[in-house]
C-alpha positions in Angstrom: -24.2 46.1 -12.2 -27.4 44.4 -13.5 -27.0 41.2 -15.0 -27.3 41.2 -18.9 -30.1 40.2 -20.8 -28.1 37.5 -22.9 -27.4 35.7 -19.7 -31.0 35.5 -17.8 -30.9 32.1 -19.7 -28.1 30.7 -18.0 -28.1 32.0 -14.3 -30.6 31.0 -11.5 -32.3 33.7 -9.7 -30.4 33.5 -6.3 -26.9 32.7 -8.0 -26.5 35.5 -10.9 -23.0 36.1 -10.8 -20.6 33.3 -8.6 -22.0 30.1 -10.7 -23.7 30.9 -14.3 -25.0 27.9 -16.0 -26.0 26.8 -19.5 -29.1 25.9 -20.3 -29.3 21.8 -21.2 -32.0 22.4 -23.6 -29.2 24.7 -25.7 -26.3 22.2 -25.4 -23.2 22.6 -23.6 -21.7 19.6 -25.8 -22.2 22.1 -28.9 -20.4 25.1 -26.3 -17.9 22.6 -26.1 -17.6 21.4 -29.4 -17.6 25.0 -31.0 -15.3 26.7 -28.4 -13.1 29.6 -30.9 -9.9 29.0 -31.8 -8.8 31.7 -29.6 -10.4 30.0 -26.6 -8.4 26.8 -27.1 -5.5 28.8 -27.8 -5.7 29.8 -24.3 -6.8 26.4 -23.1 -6.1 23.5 -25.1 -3.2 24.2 -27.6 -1.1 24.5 -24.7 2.5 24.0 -27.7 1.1 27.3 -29.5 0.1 29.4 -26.2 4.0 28.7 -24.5 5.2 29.5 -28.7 2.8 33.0 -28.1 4.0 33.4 -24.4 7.3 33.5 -25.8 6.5 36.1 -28.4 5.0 38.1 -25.6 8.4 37.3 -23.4 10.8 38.7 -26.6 8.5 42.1 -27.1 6.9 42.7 -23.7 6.6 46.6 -25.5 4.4 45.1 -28.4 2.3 42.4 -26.6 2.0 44.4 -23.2 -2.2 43.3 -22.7 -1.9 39.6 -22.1 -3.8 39.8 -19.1 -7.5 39.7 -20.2 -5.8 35.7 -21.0 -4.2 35.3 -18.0 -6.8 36.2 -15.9 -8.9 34.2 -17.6 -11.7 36.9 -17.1 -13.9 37.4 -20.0 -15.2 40.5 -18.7 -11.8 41.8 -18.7 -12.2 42.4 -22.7 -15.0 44.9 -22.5 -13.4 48.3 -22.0 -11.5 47.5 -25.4 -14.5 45.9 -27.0 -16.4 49.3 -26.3 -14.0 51.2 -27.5 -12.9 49.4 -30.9 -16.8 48.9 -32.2 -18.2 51.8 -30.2 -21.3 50.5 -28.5 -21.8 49.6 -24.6 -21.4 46.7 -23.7 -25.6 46.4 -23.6 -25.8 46.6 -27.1 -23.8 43.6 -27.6 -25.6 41.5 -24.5 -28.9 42.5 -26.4 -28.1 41.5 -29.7 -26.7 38.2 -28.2 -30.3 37.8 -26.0 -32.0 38.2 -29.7 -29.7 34.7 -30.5 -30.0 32.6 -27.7 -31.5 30.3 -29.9 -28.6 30.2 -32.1 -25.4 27.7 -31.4 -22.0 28.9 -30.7 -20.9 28.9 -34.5 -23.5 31.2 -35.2 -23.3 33.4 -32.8 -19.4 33.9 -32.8 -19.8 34.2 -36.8 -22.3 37.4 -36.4 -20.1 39.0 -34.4 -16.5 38.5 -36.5 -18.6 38.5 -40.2 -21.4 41.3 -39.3 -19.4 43.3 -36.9 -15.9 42.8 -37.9 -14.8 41.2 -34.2 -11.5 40.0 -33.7 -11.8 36.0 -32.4 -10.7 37.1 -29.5 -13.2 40.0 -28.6 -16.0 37.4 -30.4 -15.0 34.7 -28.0 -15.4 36.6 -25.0 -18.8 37.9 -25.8 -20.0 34.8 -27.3 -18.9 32.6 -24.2 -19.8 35.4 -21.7 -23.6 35.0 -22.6 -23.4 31.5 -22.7 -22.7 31.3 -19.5 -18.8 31.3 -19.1 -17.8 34.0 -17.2 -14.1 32.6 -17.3 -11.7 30.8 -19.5 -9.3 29.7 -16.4 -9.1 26.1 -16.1 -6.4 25.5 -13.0 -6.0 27.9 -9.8 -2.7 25.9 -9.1 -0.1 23.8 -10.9 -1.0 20.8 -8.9 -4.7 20.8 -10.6 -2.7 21.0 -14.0 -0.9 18.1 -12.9 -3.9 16.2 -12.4 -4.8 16.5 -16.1 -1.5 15.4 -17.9 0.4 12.1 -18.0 1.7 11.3 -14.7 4.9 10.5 -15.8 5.2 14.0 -17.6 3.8 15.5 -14.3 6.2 14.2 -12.4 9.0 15.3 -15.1 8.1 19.4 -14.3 8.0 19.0 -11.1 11.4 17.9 -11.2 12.2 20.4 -13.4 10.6 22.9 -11.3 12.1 21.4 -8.0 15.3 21.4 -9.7 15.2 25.3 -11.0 13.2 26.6 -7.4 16.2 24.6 -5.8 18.7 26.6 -7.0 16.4 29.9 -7.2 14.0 29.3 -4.0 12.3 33.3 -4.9 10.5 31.6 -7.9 7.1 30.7 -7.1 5.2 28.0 -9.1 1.8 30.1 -11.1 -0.5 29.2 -13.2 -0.8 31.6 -16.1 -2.9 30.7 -19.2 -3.9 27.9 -18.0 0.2 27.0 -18.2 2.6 25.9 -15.5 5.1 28.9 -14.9 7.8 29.6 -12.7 7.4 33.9 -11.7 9.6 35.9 -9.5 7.2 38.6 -8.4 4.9 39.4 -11.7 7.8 38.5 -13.8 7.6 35.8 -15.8 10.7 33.3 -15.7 10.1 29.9 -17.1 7.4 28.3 -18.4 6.6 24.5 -19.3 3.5 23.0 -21.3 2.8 18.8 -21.7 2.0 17.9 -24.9 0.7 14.2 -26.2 4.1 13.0 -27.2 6.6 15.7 -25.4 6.8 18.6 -22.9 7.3 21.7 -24.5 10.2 24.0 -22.3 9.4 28.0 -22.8 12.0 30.2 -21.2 11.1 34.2 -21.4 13.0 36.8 -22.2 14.8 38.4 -24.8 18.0 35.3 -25.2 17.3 33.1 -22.8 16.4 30.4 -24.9 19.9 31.6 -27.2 21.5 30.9 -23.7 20.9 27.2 -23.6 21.6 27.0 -27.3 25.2 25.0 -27.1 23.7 22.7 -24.8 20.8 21.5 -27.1 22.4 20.2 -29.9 20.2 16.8 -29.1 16.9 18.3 -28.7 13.9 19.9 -31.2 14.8 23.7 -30.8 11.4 25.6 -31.9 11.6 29.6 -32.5 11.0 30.2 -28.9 10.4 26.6 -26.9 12.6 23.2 -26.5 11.1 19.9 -27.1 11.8 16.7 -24.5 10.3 13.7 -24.1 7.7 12.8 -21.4 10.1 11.0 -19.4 13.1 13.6 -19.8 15.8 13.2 -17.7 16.0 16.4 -16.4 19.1 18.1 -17.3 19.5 20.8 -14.3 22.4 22.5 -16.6 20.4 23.7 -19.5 17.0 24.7 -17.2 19.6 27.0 -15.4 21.1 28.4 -18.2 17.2 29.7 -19.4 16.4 31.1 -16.1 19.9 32.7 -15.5 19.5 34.7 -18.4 16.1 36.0 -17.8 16.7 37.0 -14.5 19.9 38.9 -15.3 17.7 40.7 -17.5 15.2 41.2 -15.2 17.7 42.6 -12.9 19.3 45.1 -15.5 15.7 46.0 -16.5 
């Protein structure tokens, strides 16, 4: 596959494809500072991507194409790309290459103003020829740990020591850019660390419901549990979560 125009500015000759690069003189502080709101969706606002992940967890039926985010791949939005604004994905790359001059505001606006992109499809094109192939942040929950508070590090991996104990099949994953708990490629539990709490997000259709009479002294959001940094972990009402979901997983 030949590399696309809009990138020749960020790649060296004998390293194309395995380590893109942005070109200083454009400014990966503005990349940064412009990243789209669905980009930090799948990075950064970690609270509303477990509160999403539990929408997609209720109504697999509904939200069944997650994993162009979970992959982290931003290539992996170009089939439907093509086929919602009906050009290859050339056309795109070239009109980019015409506005490699342009910062990442700009750009992304073109696409969702001019061309009616979703942020999502705008995002991936935007950051694509700038030089991010990928939105993944962590290959493992231990690099995810690195990045939090220590003392809310070491609270999931108690609570993931504590649900793995009693369910040894559940592998630790990470899944945008989220600590998870999966048995197979079913998602089971799901935690995210937040500045001032750690943010519990069961899956399934009830799980959370399950817990319910056991959280009568915690912040219950529509599909995640609030508890503090330090959180004592309470092996009753983690169990209750991930019983449900794999009971349903095992009618299913």
């Amino acid at each position: 596959m030949p590399i696309p125009e809009c990138l020749h500015h960020v790649t060296q000759p004998d390293d194309r494809w395995s380590r893109p690069r942005v070109d200083q003189r454009r400014g990966t502080r503005g990349v940064e500072e412009w990243a789209s709101e669905l980009d930090q969706l799948d990075v950064a606002l970690s609270g509303v991507v477990l509160r999403i992940i539990g929408e997609i967890a209720g109504a697999t039926s509904t939200y069944a194409r997650p994993m162009a985010t979970n992959s982290g791949d931003r290539a992996a939005f170009f089939p439907a790309i093509e086929k919602k604004y009906g050009q290859p994905m050339s056309y795109w790359f070239d009109l980019m290459a015409e506005r490699a001059d342009q910062g990442y505001k700009e750009q992304f606006a073109f696409l969702s103003e001019e061309h009616g992109f979703s942020r999502a499809h705008a995002n991936a094109v935007v950051m694509y020829c700038r030089g991010s192939t990928s939105s993944k942040r962590f290959d493992t929950v231990e690099d995810y740990f690195a990045t939090v508070d220590p003392v809310a590090a070491s609270t999931v991996r108690a609570m993931f020591a504590a649900i793995t104990d009693a369910h040894p099949e559940l592998q630790p994953v990470v899944a945008w850019n989220q600590p998870m708990l999966r048995r197979g490629d079913d998602y089971v539990f799901g935690a995210s660390v937040q500045s001032k709490h750690i943010l519990l997000g069961p899956w399934g259709d009830g799980s959370l419901d399950a817990a319910r009479p056991l959280l009568a002294d915690y912040k219950v959001n529509k599909k995640t549990v609030q508890v503090p940094l330090d959180w004592e972990v309470d092996r009753s009402i983690l169990l209750a979560m991930v019983e449900h979901r794999l009971a349903e997983l095992d009618d299913s």
